[in-house]
C-alpha positions as CSV (number, residue, x, y, z in Angstrom):
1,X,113.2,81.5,109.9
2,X,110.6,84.1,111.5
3,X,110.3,81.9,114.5
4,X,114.3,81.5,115.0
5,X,114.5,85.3,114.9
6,X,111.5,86.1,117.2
7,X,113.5,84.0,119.8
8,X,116.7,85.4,119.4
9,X,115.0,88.7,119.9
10,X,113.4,87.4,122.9
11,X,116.5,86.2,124.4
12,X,118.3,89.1,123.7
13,X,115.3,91.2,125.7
14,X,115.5,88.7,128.6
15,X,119.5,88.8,128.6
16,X,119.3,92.7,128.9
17,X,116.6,92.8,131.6
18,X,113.4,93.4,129.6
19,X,110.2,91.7,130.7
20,X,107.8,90.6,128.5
21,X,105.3,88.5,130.7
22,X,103.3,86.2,129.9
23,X,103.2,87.5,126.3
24,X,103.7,85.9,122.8
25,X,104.7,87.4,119.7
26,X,103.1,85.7,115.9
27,X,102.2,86.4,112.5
28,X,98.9,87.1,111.3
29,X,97.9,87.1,107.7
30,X,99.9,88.8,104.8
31,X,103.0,89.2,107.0
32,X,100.7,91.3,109.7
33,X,102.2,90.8,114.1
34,X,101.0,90.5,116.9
35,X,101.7,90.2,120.4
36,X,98.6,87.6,122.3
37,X,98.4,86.9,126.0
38,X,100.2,83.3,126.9
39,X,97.8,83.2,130.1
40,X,95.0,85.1,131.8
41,X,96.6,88.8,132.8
42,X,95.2,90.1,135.2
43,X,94.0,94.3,135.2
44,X,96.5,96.8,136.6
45,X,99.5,94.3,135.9
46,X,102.7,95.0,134.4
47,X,102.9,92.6,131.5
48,X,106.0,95.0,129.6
49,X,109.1,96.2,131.1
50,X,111.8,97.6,128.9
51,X,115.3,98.6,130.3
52,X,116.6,102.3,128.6
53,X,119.6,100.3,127.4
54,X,117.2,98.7,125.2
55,X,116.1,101.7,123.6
56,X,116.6,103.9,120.9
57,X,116.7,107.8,121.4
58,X,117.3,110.7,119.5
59,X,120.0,111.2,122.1
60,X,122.2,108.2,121.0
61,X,122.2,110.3,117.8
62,X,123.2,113.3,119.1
63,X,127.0,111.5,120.5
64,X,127.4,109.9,117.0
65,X,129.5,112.2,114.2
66,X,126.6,112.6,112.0
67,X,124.3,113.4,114.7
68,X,126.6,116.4,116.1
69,X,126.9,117.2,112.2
70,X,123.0,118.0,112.2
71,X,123.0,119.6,114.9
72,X,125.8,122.4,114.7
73,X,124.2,122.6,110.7
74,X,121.0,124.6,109.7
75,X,118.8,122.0,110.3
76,X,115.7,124.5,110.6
77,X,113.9,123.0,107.6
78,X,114.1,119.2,108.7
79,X,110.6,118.7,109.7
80,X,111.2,116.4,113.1
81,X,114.6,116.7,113.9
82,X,114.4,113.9,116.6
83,X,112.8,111.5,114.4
84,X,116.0,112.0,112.1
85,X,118.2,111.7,114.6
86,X,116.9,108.2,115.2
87,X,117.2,107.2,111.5
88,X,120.8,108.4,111.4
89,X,121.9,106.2,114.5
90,X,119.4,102.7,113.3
91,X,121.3,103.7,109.4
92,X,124.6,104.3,111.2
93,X,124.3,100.8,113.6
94,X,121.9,98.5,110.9
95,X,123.7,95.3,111.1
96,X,124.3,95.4,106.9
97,X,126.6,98.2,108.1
98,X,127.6,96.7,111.6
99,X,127.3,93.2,111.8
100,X,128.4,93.7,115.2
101,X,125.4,95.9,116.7
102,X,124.1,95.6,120.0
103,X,120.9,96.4,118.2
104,X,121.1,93.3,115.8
105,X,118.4,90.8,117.0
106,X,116.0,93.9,116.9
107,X,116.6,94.9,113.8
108,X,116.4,91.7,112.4
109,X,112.6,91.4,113.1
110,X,111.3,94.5,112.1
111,X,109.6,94.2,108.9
112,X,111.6,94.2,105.6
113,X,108.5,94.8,103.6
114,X,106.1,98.1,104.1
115,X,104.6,98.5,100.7
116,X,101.5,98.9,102.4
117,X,102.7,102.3,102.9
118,X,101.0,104.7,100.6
119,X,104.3,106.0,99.6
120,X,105.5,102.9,98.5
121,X,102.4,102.1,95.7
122,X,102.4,101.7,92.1
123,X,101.1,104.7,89.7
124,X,98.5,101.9,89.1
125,X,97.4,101.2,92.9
126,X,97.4,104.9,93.4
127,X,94.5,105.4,91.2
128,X,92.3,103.4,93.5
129,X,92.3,106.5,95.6
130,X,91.7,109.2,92.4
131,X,89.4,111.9,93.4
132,X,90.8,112.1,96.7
133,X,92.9,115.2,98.3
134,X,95.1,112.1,100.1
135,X,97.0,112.3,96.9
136,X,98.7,115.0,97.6
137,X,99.5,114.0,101.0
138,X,101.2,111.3,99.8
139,X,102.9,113.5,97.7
140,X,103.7,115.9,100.6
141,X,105.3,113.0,102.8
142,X,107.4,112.4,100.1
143,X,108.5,115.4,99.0
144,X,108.9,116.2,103.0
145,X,111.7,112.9,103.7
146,X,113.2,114.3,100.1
147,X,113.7,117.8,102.1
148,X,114.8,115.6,105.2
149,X,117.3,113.5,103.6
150,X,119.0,116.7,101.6
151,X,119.2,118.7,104.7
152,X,121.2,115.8,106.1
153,X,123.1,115.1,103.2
154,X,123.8,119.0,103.1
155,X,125.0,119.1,106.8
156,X,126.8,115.7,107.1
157,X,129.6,115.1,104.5
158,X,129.7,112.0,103.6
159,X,126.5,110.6,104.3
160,X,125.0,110.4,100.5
161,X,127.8,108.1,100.0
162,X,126.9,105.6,102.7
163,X,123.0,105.7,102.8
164,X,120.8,106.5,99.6
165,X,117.4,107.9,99.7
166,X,115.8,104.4,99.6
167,X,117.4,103.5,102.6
168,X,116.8,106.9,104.5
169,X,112.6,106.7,103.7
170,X,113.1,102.8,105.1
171,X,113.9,103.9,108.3
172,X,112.6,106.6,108.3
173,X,108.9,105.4,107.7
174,X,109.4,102.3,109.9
175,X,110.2,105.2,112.9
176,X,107.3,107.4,112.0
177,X,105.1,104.3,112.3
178,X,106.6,102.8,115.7
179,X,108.5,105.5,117.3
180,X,107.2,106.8,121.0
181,X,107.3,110.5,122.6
182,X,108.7,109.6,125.9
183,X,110.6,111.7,128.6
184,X,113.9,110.5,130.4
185,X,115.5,112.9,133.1
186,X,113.1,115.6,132.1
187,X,113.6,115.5,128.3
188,X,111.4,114.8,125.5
189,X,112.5,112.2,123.6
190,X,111.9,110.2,120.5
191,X,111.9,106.6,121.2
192,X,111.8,103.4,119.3
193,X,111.2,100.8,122.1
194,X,111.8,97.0,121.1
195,X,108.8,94.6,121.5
196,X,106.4,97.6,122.7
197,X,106.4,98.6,118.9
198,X,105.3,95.6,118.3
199,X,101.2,96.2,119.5
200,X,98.8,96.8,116.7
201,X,95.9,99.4,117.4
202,X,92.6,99.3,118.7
203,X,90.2,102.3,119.6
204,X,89.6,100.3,123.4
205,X,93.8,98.8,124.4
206,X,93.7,96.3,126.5
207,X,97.3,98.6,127.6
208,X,98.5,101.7,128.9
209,X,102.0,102.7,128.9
210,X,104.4,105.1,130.3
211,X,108.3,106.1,131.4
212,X,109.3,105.3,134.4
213,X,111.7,107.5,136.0
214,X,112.2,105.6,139.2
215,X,113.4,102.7,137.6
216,X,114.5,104.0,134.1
217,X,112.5,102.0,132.2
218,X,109.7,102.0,129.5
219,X,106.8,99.9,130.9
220,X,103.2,98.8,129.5
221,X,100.6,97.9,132.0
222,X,97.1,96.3,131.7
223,X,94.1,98.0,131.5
224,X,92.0,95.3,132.0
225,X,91.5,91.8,132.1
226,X,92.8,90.0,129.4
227,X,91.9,85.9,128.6
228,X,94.5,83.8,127.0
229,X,95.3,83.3,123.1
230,X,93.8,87.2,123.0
231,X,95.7,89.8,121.1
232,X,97.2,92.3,123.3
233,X,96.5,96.0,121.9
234,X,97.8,99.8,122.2
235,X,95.9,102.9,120.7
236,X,98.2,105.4,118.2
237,X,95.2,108.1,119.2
238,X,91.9,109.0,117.6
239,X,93.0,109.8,114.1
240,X,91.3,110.2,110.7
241,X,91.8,107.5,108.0
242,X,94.6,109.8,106.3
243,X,96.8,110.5,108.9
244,X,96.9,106.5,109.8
245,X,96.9,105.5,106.4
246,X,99.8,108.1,106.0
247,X,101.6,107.4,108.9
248,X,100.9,103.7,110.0
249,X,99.9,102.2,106.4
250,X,96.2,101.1,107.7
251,X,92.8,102.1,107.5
252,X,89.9,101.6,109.7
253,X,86.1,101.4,108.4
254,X,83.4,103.1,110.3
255,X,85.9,105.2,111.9
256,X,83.8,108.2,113.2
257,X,87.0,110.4,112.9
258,X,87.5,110.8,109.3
259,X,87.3,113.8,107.4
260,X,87.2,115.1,103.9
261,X,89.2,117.8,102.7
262,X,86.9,120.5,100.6
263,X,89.3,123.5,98.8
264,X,87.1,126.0,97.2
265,X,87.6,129.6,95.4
266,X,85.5,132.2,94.6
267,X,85.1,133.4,91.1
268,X,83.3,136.2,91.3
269,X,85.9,139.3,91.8
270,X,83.4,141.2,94.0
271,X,82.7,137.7,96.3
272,X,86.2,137.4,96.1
273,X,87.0,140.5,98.7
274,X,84.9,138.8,101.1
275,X,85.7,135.3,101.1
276,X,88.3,134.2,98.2
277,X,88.2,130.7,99.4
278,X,87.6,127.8,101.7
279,X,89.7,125.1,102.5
280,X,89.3,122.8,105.6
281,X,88.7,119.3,106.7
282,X,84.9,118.3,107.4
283,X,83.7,115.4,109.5
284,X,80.6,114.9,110.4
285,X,80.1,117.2,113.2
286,X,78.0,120.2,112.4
287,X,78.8,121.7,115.7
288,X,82.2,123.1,114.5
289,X,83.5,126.4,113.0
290,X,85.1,124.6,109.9
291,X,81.1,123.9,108.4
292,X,80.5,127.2,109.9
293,X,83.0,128.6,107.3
294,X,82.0,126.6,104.6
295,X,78.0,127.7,105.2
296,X,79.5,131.5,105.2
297,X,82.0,131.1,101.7
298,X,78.6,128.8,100.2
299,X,76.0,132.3,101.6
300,X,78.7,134.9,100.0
301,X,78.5,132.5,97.0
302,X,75.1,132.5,96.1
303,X,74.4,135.8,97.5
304,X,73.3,138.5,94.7
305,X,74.6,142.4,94.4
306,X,71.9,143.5,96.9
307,X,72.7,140.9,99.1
308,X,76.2,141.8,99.2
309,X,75.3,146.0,99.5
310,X,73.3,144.7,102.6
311,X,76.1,142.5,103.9
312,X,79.2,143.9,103.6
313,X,81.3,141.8,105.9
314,X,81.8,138.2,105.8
315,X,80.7,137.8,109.8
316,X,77.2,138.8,108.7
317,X,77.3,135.5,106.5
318,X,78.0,133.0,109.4
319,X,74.2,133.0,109.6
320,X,71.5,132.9,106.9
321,X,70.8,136.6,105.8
322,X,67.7,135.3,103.9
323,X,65.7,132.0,102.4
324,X,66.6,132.7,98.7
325,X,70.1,132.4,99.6
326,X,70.2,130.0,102.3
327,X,68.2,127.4,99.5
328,X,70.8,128.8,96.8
329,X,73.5,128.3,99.1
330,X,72.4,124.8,99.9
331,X,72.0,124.0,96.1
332,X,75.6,125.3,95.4
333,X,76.7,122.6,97.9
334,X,74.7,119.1,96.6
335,X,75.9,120.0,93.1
336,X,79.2,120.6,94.6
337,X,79.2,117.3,95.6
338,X,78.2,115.8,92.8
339,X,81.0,117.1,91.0
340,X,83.3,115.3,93.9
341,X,81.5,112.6,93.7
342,X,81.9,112.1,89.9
343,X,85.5,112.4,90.2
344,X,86.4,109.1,92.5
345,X,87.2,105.8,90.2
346,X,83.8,104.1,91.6
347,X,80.9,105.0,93.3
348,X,79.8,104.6,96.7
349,X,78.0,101.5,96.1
350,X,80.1,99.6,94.0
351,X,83.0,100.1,96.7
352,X,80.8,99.1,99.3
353,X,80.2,96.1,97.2
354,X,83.9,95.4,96.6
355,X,84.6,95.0,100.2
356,X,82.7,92.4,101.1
357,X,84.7,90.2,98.6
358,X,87.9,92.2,99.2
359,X,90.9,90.6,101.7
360,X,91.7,92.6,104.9
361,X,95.5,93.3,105.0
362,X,95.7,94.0,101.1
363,X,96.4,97.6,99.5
364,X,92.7,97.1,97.7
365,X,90.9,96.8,101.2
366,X,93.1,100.1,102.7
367,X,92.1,102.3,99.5
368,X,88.7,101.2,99.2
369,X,88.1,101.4,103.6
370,X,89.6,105.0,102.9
371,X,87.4,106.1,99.8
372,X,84.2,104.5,101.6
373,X,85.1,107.0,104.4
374,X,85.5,110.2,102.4
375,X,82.4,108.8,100.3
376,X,79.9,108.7,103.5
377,X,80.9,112.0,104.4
378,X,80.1,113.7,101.3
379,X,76.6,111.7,101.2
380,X,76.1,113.0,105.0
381,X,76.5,116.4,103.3
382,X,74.3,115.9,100.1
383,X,71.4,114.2,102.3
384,X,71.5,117.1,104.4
385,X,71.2,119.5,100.9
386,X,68.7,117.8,99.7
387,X,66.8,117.8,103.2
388,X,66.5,121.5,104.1
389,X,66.5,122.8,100.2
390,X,63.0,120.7,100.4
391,X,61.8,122.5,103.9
392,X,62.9,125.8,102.8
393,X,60.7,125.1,99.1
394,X,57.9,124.0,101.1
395,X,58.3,126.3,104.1
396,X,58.0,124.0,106.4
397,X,59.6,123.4,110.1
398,X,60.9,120.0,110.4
399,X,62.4,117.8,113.8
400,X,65.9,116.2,111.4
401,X,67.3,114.9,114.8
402,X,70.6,114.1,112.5
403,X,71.2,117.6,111.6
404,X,69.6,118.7,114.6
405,X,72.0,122.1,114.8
406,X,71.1,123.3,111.4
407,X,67.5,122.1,111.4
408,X,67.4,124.7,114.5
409,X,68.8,127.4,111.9
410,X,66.2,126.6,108.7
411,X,63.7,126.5,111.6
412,X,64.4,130.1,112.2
413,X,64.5,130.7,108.6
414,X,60.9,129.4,108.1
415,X,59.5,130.7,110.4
């Protein structure tokens, strides 16, 4: 049945102009696509070519009655007004609806199931990923397509009667996930563009892409050589595990881009006036103001009353103001951690154990891929407590090419 529909969707492409090389849509494993080369394709050739007929743009929206309903509405609280614009026209033209639209074929090979999306999982799944701030992320993209959906609703009479809320976060999620930023005629426009959606990820695509203006068309060139039977790839950007967990339903181990979130407050009311709290992402670059912050809130917290008299502004805690509280500082951070640590449903080493016998594709493999990443990051953290609270004991210099930029800053300190 998968088959029929992947060639009607083909022949409807080819009918309307679209090329799509010497290309081959499949299934992969737990209802997973993807588009592999037929033949060898050659670099710098253009292997996608999709008419603007065959796309769908905010700006069909905009000429439907819903669509001008947004728009003359307060819509100022919709959080990506094109992107809704899109899911009113697929919800207005979805064949259930119009068994007539020109849009048909496409729609009937986009995925019907996306429980991989976080959004989607069981009180029971979620707890894979307990400890975590991605939680309430997932919280926050639902509670952002609730405020979506009632600013519609509130603007457009008539649409809660036609399209519930289940169908509105379908389509919506399916165009946060596949949708492209393109421009036509000098406009920025959200895009969903038939068979180019179709590419899964990779840090190093084998494609580029772009709009072409000269011949009004959306068109995906290669970027290198590419051998038969080989998957043909796009890249959604460098991203951190949450936003494409959030926003694409997948997870990547080892990816260098991931970050932890760390929210912190002071307790002490005198503290307090000079840094109340902390809250930012951390990866594992020392080189960038966000640890900077955190090494000032963790100096302001474990300085004492004279340190404070002698320091009165946080700036003077963006470097060490002594030994004592750099070590105290550093201590305040690995039991920190340890608390964090505590607080996931397994350790770093059983989850790292778990994956080896875990299948890619599943929900299991995405939370533990994502927990693993947040896990590393806090351990890059500890080590690197643990490290330069022994130098500054000791008083000695040390050559940590790891945490080269602050072993430059104990070095100082010691000496």
């Amino acid at each position: 049945m998968e088959d029929t529909k992947f060639s009607i969707f083909e022949k409807w492409l080819k009918d309307n102009g679209a090329k799509i090389g010497n290309t081959l849509m499949q299934n992969k494993i737990n209802g997973e696509r993807e588009v592999i080369s037929k033949d060898t394709l050659t670099k710098g050739s253009n292997i996608v070519k999709i008419p603007q007929k065959l796309i769908i743009t905010d700006k069909l929206a905009e000429d439907t009655y819903y669509g001008q309903c947004l728009l003359k509405g307060d819509h100022t609280k919709i959080h990506n007004l094109g992107i809704s614009l899109v899911a009113i026209y697929i919800l207005l033209t979805f064949h259930k609806k119009n068994p007539e639209s020109f849009f048909k074929p496409y729609y009937d090979i986009l995925p019907t199931n996306i429980d991989h999306f976080p959004i989607f999982w069981s009180h029971k799944k979620l707890l894979l990923l307990q400890g975590s701030n991605i939680l309430n992320k997932i919280q926050e993209r639902i509670n952002s397509f609730k405020n979506d959906y009632n600013v519609i609703i509130n603007n457009c009479p008539g649409f809660k009667e036609q399209f519930s809320f289940k169908q509105f976060v379908y389509v919506r999620t399916l165009i946060g996930s596949r949708n492209f930023g393109i421009q036509v005629n000098g406009e920025k426009r959200v895009a969903m563009i038939p068979y180019a959606d179709m590419l899964n990820h990779s840090a190093s695509p084998s494609t580029n892409w772009y709009y072409s203006q000269k011949e009004d068309c959306f068109k995906m060139d290669t970027n290198t050589t590419i051998q038969p039977s080989t998957e043909i790839t796009d890249t959604y950007g460098k991203k951190n595990n949450l936003n494409y967990f959030i926003f694409y339903g997948f997870t990547l181990p080892n990816n260098d881009n991931n970050t932890i979130t760390f929210n912190l407050k002071q307790v002490d009311e005198t503290k307090n006036k000079l840094a109340p709290s902390f809250i930012g992402e951390l990866n594992k670059d020392l080189d960038n103001s966000t640890f900077q912050r955190l090494l000032a809130f963790l100096r302001v917290s474990a300085a004492t009353n004279e340190d404070l008299e002698r320091n009165n502004s946080l700036t003077n805690f963006y470097s060490p103001i002594n030994k004592t509280n750099e070590y105290n500082a550093l201590r305040n951070l690995y039991l920190l951690i340890e608390q964090l640590e505590r607080n996931y449903i397994k350790s770093r080493g059983k989850i790292k154990k778990l994956l080896k016998k875990t299948r890619h594709f599943t929900k299991e493999y995405s939370a533990f891929t994502y927990i693993l990443g947040e896990l590393e990051i806090l351990l890059f953290y500890k080590n690197l407590a643990s490290i330069f609270m022994e130098q500054l004991e000791k008083g000695n210099t040390g050559t940590n090419k790891e945490y080269k930029i602050y072993q430059n800053i104990i070095n100082n300190i010691v000496s």
